[in-house]
N, C-alpha and C positions, 0 to 999 in steps of 0.2 A: 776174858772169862774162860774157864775151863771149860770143856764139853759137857755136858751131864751125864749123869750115870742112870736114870731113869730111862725107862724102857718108853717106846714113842707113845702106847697106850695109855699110859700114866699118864703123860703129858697132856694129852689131848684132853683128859678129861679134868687136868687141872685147868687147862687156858680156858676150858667151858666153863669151869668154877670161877676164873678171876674175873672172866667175862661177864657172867653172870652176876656177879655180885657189885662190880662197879659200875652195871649197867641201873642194875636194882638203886644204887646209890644216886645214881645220874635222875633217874623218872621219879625217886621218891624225895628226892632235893633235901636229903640228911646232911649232904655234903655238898658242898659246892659244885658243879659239874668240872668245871677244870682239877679240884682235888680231887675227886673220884675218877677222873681219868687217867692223871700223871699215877696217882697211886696203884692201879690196874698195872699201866706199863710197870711202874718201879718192880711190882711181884713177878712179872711174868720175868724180867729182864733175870732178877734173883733165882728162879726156876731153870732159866735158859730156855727160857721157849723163846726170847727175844736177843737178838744180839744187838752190837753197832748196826752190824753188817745190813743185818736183815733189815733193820729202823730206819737205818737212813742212805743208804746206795740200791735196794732190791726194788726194782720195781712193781714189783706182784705184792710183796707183803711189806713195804717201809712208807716211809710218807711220802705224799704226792706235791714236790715240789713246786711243780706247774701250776697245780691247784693255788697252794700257800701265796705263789709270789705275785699271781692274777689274782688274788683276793688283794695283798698289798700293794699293789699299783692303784687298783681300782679304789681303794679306801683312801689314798693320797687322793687322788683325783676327784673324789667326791667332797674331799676335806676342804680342798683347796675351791671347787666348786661353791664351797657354803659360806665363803666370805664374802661372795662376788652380790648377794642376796638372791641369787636364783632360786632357789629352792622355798626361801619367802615370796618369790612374784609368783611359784605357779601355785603355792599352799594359797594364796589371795584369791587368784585365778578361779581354784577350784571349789574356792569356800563360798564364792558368789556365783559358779557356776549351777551349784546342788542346789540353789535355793533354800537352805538350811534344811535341807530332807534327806537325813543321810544316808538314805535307801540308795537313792538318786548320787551322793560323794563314795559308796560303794560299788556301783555300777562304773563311775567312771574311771575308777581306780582302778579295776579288774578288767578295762577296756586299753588303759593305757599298758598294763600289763599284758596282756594278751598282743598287743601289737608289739612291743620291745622283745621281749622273753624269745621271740623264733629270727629275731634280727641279730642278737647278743644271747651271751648263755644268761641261766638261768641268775646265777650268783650276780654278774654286772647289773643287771636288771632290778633288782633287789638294792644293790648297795645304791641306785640312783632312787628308786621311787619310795624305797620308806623311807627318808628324812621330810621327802615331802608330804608321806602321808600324816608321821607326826608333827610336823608341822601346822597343817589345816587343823587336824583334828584338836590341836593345843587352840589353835586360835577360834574355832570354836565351840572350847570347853565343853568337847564332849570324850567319852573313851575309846583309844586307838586300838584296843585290843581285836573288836573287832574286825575291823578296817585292815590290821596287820594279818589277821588270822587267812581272811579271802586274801589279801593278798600272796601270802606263801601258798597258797589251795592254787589258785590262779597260775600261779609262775610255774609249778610244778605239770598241771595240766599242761599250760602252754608250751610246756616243752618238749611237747609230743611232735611238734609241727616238721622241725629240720635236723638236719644232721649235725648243726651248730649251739642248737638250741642246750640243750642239757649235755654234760660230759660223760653219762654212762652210752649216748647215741654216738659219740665219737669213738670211745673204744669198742664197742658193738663193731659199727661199720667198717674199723678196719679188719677186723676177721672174718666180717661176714663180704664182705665186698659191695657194701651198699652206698649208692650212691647221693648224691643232694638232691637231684630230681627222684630218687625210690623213696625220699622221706615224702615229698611232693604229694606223691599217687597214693601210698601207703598210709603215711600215717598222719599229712594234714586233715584227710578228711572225718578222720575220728577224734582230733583236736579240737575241730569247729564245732563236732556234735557236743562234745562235752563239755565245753566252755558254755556253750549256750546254756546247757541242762546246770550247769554249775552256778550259774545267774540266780535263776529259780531255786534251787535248794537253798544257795545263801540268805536268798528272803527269808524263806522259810525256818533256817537256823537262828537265825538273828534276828527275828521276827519283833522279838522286844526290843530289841538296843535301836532296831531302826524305825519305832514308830516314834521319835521322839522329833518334832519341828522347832526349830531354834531359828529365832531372829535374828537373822544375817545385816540387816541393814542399820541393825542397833548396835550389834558386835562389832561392825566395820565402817561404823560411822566417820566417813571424813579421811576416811583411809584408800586408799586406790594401788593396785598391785604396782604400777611401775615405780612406787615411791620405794619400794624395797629394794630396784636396784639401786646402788651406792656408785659403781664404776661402770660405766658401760663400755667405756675404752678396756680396762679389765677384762668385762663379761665378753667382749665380742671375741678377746685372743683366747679366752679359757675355751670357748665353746667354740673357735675353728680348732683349739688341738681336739675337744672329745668327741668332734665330727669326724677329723682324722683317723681316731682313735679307732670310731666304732666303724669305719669306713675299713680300717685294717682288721678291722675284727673276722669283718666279710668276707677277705679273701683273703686269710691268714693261712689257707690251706694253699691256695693259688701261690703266694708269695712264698710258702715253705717255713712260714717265722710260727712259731708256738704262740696261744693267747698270751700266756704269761710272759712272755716277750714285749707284744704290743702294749699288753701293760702296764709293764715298766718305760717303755718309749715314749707312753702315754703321761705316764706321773712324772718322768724327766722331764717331759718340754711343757706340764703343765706347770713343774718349781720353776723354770727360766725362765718364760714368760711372765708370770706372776712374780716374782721375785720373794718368793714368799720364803720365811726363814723356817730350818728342821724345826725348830718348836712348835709353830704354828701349826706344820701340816704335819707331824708326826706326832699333835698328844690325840686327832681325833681317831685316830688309826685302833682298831680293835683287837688289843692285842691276847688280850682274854679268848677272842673268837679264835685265833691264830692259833695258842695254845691250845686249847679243845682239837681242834682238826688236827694238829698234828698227834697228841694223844689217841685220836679216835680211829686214825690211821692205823697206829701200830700197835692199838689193841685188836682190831680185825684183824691185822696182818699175824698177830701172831696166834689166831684161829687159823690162818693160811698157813702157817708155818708147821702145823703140826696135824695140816691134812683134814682138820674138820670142816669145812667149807664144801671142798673137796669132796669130799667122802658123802656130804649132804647131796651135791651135785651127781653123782654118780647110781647114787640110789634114786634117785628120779629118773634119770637115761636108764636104767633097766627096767624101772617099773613102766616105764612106754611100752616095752616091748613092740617098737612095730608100729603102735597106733599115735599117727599124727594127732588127733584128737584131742587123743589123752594125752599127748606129749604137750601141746599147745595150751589146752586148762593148768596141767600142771605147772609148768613152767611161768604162765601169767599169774597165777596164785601164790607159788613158793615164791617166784622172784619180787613180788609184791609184799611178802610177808615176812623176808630177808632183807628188805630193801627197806623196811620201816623199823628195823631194829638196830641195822647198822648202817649207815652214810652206804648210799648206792654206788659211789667210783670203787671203793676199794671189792666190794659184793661182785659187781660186774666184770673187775677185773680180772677177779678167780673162778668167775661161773663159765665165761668165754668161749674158753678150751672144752671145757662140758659139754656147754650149749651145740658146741660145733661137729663134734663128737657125733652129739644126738644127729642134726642136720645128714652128718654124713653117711648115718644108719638111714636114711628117707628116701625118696626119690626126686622133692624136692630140692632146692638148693639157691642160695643166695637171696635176692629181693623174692623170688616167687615161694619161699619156704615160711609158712605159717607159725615153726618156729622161733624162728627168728623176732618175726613182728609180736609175737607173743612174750619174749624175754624183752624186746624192747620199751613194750607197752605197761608189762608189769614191773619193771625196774623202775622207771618215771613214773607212774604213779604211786607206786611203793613207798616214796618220798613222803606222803601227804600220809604216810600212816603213824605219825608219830614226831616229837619235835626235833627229834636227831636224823632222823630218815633221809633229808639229803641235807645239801650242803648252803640251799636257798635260807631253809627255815632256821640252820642254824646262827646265822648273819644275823637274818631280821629281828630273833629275840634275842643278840648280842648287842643289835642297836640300840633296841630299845629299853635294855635294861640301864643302859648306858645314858639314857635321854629319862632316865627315872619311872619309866611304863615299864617294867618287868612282867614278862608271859609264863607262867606257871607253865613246865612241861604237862601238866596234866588239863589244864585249860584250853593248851593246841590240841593234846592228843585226842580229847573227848570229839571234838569235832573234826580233828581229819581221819579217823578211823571212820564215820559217819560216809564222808567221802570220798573215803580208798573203796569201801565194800561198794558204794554205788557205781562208781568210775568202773570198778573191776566189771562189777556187772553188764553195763553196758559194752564194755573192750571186748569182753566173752560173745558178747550176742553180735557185734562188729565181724570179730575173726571168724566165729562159725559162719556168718551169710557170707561174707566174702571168699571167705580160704576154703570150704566146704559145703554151703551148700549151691551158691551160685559158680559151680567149677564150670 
């Protein structure tokens, strides 16, 4: 494509136009999300605010491989998982665990969540426990919506915990130089506070959907969860590879391999083992979800490309001036309110150099810089402000539209905007007593 003849200001205020308008298209679901997206890209491309180049080899403004090909291992791997009946024994498990009180099957769901989510990033975590959650909730016949709702709330909080946990904490920490124990000190303990408070709220949102008591013993009459496994010779070799799996997840940084490495290592030696044929495990693969993310990539990106991201970022580092304070509100607020309108990896990756900027105008620096903890605080929860906001929520209602429960973009967003403004609040009152007033 030729260069364009349009001056960069044009530009920018067109890619805010295509942005805008495909975004508009995406939350008001006139159009399909995936055709509202590719079509976004298609203009921008026509404009020239988008190249090859830029789409798909730039790391700052094209798609995030990494991301794509660790969503696709992991979606093999969960596929090939769901023939074994596992995700039937523990939907059983769990169905008789709650006592038909689904206050009590939302609790446990956001507990299993909360413990995966800081072991595994957030997206693996997700791609294993919502099939189980529509599962339970299929069998019995009640609606998953909420149940998927805490669950995406849940994953995103929980990703506060490690430096593994969510992928805007990975690319944060290599600029900032934080380590796995700084997530440790820093920001599990504002994880546990909010998980907890997040418990409570959930009742309180859902207050109607979960006063409802269902007869479990009459739903599951005669039925016993280990009847669901089929192969147990099967299940035990699928779940030593995705003990492997999540075991290289762990020290993926130790070992020097990329997630999306492990898996694909992971969804290779789950088809050997299993012997399972590409039909099988490539029709459950999401490939709708696939196309969104990469769309959704190189619609930011080409906000990055033409400096408005940028240029948002920079008027915030001036308007600091000086004051950590106010550098540390701003920054948990904008990054939280950027982070809910566009996927947080691609947000993060152009805030970074901003963010560092600011840091280096401070006196602080590295783990003990309130910035920092503050752009990483408001980028993870930012996620829960909308159903594109990160990369968890957009899986889960690709799942589920796919299993025939379709989640209205505006049915997530009424309630994690409810969420993000509480979370934020509490983050804010977290950072001031620790970073300022208990110095």
């Amino acid at each position: 494509m030729e260069p364009t003849i349009l001056s960069p200001t044009v530009l920018a205020y067109l890619a805010v136009g295509v942005f805008a308008v495909s975004y508009g298209l995406i939350a008001t679901e006139k159009v399909h999300r995936v055709a509202a997206a590719l079509g976004g890209v298609g203009v921008m491309i026509l404009m020239g605010i988008v190249t090859a180049d830029s789409a798909f080899f730039d790391h700052t403004t094209g798609v995030d491989w990494n991301v794509l090909f660790l969503l696709f291992g992991m979606m093999v791997i969960v596929s090939i998982l769901r023939h074994t009946g596992l995700f039937e024994f523990i939907s059983l498990w769990a169905a008789r665990a709650s006592q038909g009180k689904p206050a009590k099957l939302m609790l446990l769901l956001v507990l299993v969540t909360a413990i995966f989510s800081p072991i595994l990033d957030n997206v693996t975590t997700v791609l294993l426990v919502t099939p189980v959650t529509l599962s339970v909730c299929q069998r019995l016949r009640i609606d998953p919506a909420p149940h998927l709702i805490a669950l995406i709330l849940a994953t995103n909080v929980a990703g506060l915990a490690t430096l593994i946990a969510d992928p805007p904490n990975i690319i944060i920490a290599s600029r900032a130089g934080l380590t796995f124990n700084d997530f440790l000190i820093h920001a599990l303990p504002l994880c546990v506070i909010l998980l907890v408070l997040l418990i409570g709220l959930l009742n309180i949102l859902f207050r109607k959907q979960l006063k409802e008591k269902i007869d479990v013993d009459e739903i599951l009459a005669g039925i016993h969860p280990a009847d669901a496994l089929k192969d147990k010779v099967l299940l035990a070799k699928c779940l030593t590879v995705l003990v492997l799996t999540l075991v290289a997840f762990g020290f993926h940084t130790s070992l020097g391999v990329d997630p999306s490495i492990v898996a694909l290592l992971g969804a290779g030696a789950m088809v050997i083992v299993s012997r399972t044929t590409p039909q099988e495990f490539l029709q459950e693969v999401e490939w709708m979800t696939l196309a969104f993310f990469m769309s959704l990539f190189v619609l930011v990106g080409g906000l990055v490309n033409v400096g408005v991201i940028g240029k948002l970022g920079q008027m915030a580092a001036n308007l600091m001036a000086g004051d950590e304070l106010l550098g540390a509100t701003g920054l948990l607020v904008f990054s939280a309110f950027a982070g809910a309108l566009v996927d947080n990896i691609p947000y993060t990756t152009a805030m970074t150099p901003v963010v560092q900027t600011m840091v280096a105008s401070t006196s602080a620096s590295g783990a003990d810089s309130p910035l920092w903890w503050s752009f990483v605080f408001g980028s993870d929860l930012g996620g829960n402000g909308t159903a594109v906001g990160a990369g968890a929520n957009v899986v889960v209602l690709g799942v589920a539209a796919k299993w025939g429960r379709p989640i209205s973009f505006w049915k997530f967003t009424k309630y994690g905007i409810v969420v993000t403004l509480f979370t934020l609040a509490v983050s804010w009152v977290y950072v001031y007593l620790r970073y300022f007033l208990f110095v």
